[in-house]
C-alpha positions in Angstrom: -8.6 40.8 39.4 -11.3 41.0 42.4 -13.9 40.9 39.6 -13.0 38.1 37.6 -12.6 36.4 41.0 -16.1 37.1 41.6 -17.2 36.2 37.8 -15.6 32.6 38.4 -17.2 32.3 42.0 -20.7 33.3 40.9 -20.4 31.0 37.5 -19.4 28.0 39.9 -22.2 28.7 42.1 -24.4 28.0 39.6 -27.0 24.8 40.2 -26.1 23.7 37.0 -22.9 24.1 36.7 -21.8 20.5 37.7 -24.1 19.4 34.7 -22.1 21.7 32.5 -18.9 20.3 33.5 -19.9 16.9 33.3 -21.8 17.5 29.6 -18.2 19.6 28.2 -15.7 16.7 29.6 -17.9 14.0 28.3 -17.8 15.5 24.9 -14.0 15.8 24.7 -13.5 11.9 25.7 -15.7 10.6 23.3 -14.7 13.6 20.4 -11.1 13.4 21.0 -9.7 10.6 23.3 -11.6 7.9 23.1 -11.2 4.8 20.3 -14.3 5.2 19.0 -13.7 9.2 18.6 -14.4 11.5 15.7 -10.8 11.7 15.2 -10.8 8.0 14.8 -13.7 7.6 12.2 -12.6 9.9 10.0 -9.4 8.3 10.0 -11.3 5.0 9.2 -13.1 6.8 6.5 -10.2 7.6 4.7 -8.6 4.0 5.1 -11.5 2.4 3.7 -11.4 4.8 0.8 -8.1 3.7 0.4 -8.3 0.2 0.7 -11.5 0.4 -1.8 -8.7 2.2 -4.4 -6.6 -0.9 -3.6 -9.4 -3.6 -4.2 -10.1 -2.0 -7.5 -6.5 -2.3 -8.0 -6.0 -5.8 -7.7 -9.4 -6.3 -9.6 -7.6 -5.3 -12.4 -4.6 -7.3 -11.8 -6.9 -10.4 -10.9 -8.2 -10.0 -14.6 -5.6 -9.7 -16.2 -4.2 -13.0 -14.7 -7.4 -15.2 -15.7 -6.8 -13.2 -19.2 -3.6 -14.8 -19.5 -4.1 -18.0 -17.6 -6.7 -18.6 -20.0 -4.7 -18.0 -22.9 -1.8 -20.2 -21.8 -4.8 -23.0 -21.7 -5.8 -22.6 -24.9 -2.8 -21.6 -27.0 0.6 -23.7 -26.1 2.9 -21.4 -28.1 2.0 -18.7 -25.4 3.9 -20.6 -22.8 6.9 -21.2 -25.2 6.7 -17.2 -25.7 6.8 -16.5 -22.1 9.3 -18.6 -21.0 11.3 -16.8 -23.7 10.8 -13.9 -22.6 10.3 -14.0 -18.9 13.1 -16.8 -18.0 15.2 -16.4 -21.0 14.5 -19.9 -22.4 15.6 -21.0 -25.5 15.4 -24.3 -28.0 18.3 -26.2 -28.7 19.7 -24.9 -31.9 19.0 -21.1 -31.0 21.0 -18.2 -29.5 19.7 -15.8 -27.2 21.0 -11.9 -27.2 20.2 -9.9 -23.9 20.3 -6.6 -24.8 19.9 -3.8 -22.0 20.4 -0.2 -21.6 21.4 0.3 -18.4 25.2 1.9 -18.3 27.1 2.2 -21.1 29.7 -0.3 -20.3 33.0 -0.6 -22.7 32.4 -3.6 -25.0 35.3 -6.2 -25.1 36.2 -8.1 -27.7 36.6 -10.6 -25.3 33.7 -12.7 -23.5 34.0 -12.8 -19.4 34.7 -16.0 -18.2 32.1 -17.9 -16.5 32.6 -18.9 -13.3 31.1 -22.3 -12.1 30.5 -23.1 -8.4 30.2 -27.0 -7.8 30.3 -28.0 -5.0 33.2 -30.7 -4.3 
């Protein structure tokens, strides 16, 4: 114990010791807790990689849109098919059939009544 005691005494005796201190605490702030840390870049690193995934992303979508925009300008049956599908739209002397998959639901011989809000 009287040694180590001794160790530590003769280490902060040293002339440039202070210097040391000051050099190892610097260091730490701007490594660890400052904003502008290592920490913190590679944490911005990695967000711009990822935000560089997501621009590519909505590239894609973005060309695709124009794609169809330009088709709807050129090509007026493409907005009758859309509204079809999309919103279900029909003409006036058609039927439409939804047909889904999700549960298996018993089929009734009987339609379910409608009900119609209006307000009074």
């Amino acid at each position: 114990m009287k040694k180590l005691k001794e160790v530590l005494l003769n280490i902060i005796q040293l002339w440039y010791f202070k210097y040391v201190v000051v050099c190892v605490l610097g260091i730490l702030i701007v490594g660890f807790l400052d904003e502008n840390s290592v920490l913190s870049h590679f944490n911005n690193v990695n967000r711009i990689g990822e935000l560089r995934e997501e621009i590519v992303k909505y590239e894609e979508i973005n060309a695709k849109n124009k794609e169809q925009i330009r088709k709807l300008q050129e090509d007026p049956k493409a907005i009758e098919k859309i509204a079809r599908e999309r919103y279900f739209m029909k003409a006036d002397d058609e039927d439409i059939f939804v047909l889904s998959d999700e549960g298996e639901e018993e089929v009734s011989p009987e339609p379910k009544p409608v009900k119609n809000e209006t307000a009074k």
